[in-house]
N, C-alpha and C positions, 0 to 999 in steps of 0.2 A: 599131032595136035599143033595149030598153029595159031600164031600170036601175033601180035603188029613187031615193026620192026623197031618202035623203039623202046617195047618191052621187052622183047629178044635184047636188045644192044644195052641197056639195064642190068639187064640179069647177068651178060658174058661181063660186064664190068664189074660188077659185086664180084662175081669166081675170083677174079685175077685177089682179089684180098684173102689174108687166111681167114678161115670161115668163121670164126670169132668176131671178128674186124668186121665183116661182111654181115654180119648179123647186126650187130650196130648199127651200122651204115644206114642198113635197110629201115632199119627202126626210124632213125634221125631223119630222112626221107620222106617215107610217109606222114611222119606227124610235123612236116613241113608241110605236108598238102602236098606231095611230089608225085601219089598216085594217083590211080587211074578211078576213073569214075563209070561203075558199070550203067548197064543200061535199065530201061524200068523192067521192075518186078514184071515176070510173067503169071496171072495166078493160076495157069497149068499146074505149077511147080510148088505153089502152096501147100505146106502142109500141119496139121496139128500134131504137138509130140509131148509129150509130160504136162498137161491140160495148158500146156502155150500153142501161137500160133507161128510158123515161121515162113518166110516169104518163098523159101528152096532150101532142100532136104541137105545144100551144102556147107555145111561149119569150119571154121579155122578151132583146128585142136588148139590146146593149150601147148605153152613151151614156146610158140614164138613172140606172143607177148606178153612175157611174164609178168611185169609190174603194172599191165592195165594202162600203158603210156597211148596206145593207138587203136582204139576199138571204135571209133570213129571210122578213120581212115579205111581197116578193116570193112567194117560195115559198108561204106562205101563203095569197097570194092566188088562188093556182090555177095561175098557171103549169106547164107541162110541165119548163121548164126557167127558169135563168135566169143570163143573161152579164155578168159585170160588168165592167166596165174602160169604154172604150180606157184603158188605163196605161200610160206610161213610166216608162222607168229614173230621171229625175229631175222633180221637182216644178217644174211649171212654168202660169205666169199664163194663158197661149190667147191668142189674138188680143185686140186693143181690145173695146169695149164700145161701144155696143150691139155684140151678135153672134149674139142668137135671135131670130126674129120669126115670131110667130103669123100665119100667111093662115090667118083664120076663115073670111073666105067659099070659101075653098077646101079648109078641111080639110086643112091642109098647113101645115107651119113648115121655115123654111130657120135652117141652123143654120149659120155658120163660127167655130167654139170654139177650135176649135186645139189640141185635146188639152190642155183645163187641165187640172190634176187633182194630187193630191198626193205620186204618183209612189211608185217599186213600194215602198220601204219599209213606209209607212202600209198601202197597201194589200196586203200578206202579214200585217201585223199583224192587220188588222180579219181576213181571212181566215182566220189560226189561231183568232182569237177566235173567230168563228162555228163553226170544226170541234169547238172547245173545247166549245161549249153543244152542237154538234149532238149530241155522242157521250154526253153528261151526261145530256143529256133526248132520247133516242133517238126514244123513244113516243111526245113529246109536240110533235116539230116531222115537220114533214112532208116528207119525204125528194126531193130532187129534185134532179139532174145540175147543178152549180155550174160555168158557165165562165168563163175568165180572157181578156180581149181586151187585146192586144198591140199597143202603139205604138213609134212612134218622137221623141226630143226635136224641136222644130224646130231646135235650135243645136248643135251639135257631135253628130248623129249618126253613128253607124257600123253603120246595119243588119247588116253581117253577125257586129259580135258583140254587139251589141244585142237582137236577137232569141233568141239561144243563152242569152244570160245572162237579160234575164226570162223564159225556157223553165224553165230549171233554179229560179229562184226559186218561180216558181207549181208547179211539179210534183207536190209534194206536197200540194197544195191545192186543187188543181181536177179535175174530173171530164173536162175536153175543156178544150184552149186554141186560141183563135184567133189567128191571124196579117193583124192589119188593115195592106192595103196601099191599099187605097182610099178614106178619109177625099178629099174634095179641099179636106180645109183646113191641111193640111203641104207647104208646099212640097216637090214631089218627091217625095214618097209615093207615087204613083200610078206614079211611072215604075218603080219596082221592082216591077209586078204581070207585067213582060215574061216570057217563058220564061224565059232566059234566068238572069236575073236572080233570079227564082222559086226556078228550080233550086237556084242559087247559095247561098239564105238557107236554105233548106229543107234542103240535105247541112248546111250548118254549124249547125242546131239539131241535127241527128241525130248530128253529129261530138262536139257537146260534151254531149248527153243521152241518149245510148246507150236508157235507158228511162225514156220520159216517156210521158202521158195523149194520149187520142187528139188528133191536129192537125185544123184546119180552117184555109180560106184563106177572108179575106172578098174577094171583088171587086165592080168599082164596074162601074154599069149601063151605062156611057159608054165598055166596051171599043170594038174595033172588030172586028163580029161575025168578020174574015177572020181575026185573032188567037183566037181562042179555041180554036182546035183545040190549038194550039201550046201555050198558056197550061194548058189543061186537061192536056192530057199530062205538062206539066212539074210541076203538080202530084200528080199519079198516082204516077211515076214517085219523086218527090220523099217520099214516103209517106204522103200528108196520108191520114184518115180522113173527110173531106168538105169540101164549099164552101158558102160563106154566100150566094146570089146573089138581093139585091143589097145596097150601099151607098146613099148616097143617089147621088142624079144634081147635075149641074152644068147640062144643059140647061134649059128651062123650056117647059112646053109649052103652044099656042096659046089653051088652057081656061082658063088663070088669069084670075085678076077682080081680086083683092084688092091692093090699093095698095100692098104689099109685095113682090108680084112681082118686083121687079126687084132687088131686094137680092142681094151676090155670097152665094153660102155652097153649102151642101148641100139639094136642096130633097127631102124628105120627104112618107109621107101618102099622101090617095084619090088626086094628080095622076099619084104616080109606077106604079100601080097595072100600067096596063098596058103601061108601059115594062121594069117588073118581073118581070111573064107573060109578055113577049116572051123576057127574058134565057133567064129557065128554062127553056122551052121547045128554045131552043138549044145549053143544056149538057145537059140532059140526055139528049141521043142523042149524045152524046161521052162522058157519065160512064159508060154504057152499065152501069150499076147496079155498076159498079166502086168507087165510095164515095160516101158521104151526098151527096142535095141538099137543103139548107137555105133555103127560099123566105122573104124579107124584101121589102116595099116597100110599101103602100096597101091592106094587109089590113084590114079591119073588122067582120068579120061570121063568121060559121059556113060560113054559105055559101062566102065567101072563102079559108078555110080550107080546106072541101070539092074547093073549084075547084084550089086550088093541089095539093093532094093529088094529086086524079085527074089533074094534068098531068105528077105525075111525082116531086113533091118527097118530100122524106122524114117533115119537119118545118117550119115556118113556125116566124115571129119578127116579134113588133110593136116598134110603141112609139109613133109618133104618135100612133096610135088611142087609147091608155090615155092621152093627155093629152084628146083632145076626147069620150070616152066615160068614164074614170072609172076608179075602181079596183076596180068592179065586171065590167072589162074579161074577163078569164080565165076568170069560172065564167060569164058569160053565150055567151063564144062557144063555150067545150064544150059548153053547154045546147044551142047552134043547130046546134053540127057534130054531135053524137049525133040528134040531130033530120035531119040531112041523110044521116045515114049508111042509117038505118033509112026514109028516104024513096026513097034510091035501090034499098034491095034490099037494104044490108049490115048485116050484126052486128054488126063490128068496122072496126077501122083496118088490121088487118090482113088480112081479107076484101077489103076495099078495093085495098089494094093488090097482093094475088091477082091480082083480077079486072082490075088495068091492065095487070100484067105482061104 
């Protein structure tokens, strides 16, 4: 994949920082204006997905802008969409430090953060801010589906009215919000991704938000394929308007190189690639086009994109990638997927997925 050279010489500069530091950085940057400005929508690439419309089926996961400080910028950069959070209800530090660690030789970073972040306050402020300019200078920002990801504190949670309450807080400000149950760096986060359980959180956001923006459920790739049947119904049923599939994973798989491997956390990236093809692959003759599939995990390429598409998804979502390629990331891989589109036979995105149907 190639990039200009002074997105490449960007990106080798951030490495040299520990990836911590280097996240920052990047942040403090772009919401200088420091990035890149893609080029105009193609509507090849347009598509509709949770009764929104989005410019390219490519999203920034959640987790690299967690307080909503740069969804502008983002946007900007070409993104289809873009997620920000994980946020809780209250502001809290994440786990000890170190907590990120870059596998260069494997194109992969394991993360266990611990939902830091500055908690839903701050971040509904920076969010009306951003509605503020959006609506000011209409014409001159570039319009694209803002979603809100949804945590829970690690110390005095109470999921079931936890989730109801920052439902109602972002509602007004987000275009889709997601319901993260699969982080595995909260204790006990992940056990409420059961049906059961699913059910449970999902009637009590609709109990106390009668009408809010479309729902998604993120789950993590480390279900156990014989639950998902269950798991998926209970979201259906539950009303969500799609799934994010995947999280990162907790297993570690036999391809790793890099001296970091073994660190606990979430691991990310090309490793988790085809752990992440497998998932989809499985929901999606469950979701039976019932509602969105949202493909996330070791995407890098157009082609990747292409692949994930024809498997079934709706939309894809990075994030790794845009740390080891750059933030030339979004208009390079719309340039490859319009390129793959028109190589396989298609017009659009929406021919595309015609012809899977």
């Amino acid at each position: 994949m190639a990039f200009s050279p002074l997105s490449s010489l960007a990106t080798r500069l951030i490495h040299g920082l520990d990836p911590e530091h280097a996240h920052e950085a990047a942040i403090e940057a772009l919401a200088l204006g420091m990035g890149p400005t893609a080029p105009r929508d193609v509507p090849a690439l347009s598509t509709r997905c949770m009764g929104l419309r989005f410019p390219n089926p490519i999203g920034m996961a959640a987790g690299f802008d967690k307080n909503a400080r740069i969804p502008m910028a983002l946007a900007r950069m070409g993104f289809g969409h873009v997620e920000c959070g994980t946020v809780t209800p209250r502001p809290q530090e994440g786990n000890p430090k170190p907590r990120l660690f870059r596998l260069t030789e494997d194109r992969a970073i394991i993360n266990r953060m611990g939902f830091n972040g500055d908690g839903i306050d701050a971040f509904v402020a920076r969010l009306t801010r951003f509605r503020q300019l959006q609506a000011g200078r209409s014409a001159a920002i570039r319009q694209v589906p803002i979603g809100a990801n949804l945590g829970i504190n690690k110390i005095g949670a109470r999921p079931l009215e936890d989730y109801p309450y920052l439902v109602s807080r972002v509602a007004g400000l987000a275009d889709y919000i997601t319901i993260n149950l699969s982080s595995p760096n909260t204790p006990g986060l992940r056990d409420l991704q059961s049906a059961q359980t699913l059910g449970d959180i999902l009637a009590a956001v609709r109990a106390h938000n009668p009408g809010h923006p479309p729902l998604a459920v993120k789950l993590a790739p480390d279900l156990d394929p014989a639950a998902l049947p269950d798991i998926v119904a209970a979201a259906i049923e539950g009303g969500v308007a799609g799934l994010i599939v995947s999280n990162t994973t907790i297993s570690r798989p036999y391809s790793l190189s890099d001296a970091q491997a073994s660190e606990s956390g979430g691991l990310s990236g090309r490793p988790l690639a085809q752990l992440a093809l497998m998932m989809l692959r499985r929901i999606v003759p469950l979701v039976d086009r019932r509602v969105a599939v949202i493909s996330c995990g070791g995407i890098e390429s157009g082609f990747d994109v292409f692949e994930r598409l024809r498997a079934g998804a709706d939309m894809i979502q990075v994030y790794t990638a845009l740390i080891y390629h750059g933030p030339g990331l979004a208009a390079q891989m719309n340039k490859e997927l319009l390129a793959e589109l028109y190589r396989a036979g298609h017009e659009s995105i929406a021919d595309l997925k015609h012809d899977a149907a």
